[in-house]
C-alpha positions in Angstrom: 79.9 56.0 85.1 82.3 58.6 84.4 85.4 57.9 82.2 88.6 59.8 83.7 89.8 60.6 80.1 85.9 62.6 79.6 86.6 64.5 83.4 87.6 68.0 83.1 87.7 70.5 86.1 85.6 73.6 85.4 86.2 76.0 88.4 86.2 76.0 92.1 83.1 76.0 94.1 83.6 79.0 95.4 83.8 80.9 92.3 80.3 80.4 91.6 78.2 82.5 94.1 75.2 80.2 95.5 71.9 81.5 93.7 74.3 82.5 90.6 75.4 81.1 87.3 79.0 81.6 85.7 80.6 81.3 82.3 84.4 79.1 82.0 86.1 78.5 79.2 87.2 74.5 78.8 89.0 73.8 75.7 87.0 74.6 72.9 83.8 75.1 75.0 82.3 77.9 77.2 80.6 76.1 80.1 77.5 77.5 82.3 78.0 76.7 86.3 75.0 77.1 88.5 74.7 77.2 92.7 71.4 76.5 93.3 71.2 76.2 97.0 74.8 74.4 97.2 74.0 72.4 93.9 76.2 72.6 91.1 75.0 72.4 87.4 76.6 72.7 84.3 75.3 73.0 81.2 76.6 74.6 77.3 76.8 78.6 78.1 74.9 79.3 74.9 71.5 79.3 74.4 70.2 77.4 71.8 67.9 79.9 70.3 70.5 82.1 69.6 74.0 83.3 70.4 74.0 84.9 74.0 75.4 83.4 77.1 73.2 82.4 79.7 75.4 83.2 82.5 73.7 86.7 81.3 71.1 85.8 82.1 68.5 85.6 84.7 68.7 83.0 87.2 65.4 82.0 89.2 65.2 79.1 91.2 66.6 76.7 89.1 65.5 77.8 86.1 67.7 80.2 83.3 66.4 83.2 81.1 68.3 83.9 78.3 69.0 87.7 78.3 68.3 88.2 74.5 64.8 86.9 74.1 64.0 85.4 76.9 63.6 81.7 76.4 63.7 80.1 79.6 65.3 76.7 80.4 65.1 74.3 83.6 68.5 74.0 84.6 68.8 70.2 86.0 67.4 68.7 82.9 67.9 71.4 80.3 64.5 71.1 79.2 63.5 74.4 77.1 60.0 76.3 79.9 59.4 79.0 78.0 59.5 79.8 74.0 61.2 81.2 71.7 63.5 78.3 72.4 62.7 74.8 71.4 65.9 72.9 71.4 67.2 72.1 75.1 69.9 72.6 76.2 72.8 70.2 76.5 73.3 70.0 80.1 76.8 67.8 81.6 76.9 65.6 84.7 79.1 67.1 87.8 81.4 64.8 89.5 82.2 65.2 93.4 85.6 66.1 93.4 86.9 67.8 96.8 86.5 71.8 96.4 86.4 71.5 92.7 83.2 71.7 90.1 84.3 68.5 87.4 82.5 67.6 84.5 82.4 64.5 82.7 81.8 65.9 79.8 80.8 62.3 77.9 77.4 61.9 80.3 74.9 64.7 80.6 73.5 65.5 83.9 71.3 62.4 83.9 74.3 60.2 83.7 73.3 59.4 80.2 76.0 59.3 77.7 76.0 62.5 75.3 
């Protein structure tokens, strides 16, 4: 369960284009948002094999491609599909909040606690 002191609004929904992913910066971090069909995701904007954003990138589906060497990660879990990559990605559960995309950025997207 989400702990109002980890909540932090990200964007509006309709900043973030369905079919499209989008880089904020939050504090400290730089946030990934996906739309996949109406579907909001949020996950760390850097890929973990090395420094380039992934709202660069290629989205298919609901799957990302980094832009530098194309290591591929699934979106909802942050699972690494395709190498170079190796370490998954850190992804953050959304919380409904009216027209807003919010994070809580304590759980990942499984509700798990980071």
């Amino acid at each position: 369960m989400a702990d109002t002191d980890s909540l932090v609004r990200v964007c509006s929904r309709s900043d973030v284009a369905p079919g499209s992913v989008k880089a904020f910066a939050v504090g400290d971090k730089t946030l990934a948002v996906y739309n996949i069909d109406g579907t909001f995701y949020v996950t760390d904007d850097e890929c973990t094999h090395a420094a380039a954003s992934l709202a660069d990138g290629m989205l298919e589906g609901d799957v990302i491609e980094c832009c530098m060497h194309m290591g591929a990660f699934h979106v909802p879990t942050g699972k690494v599909v395709q190498p170079p990559c190796e370490v998954p990605l850190r992804t953050y559960q959304v919380v409904p909040r009216d027209d807003d995309v919010v994070v809580d950025l304590a759980h990942n997207a499984a509700g798990e606690p980071a």
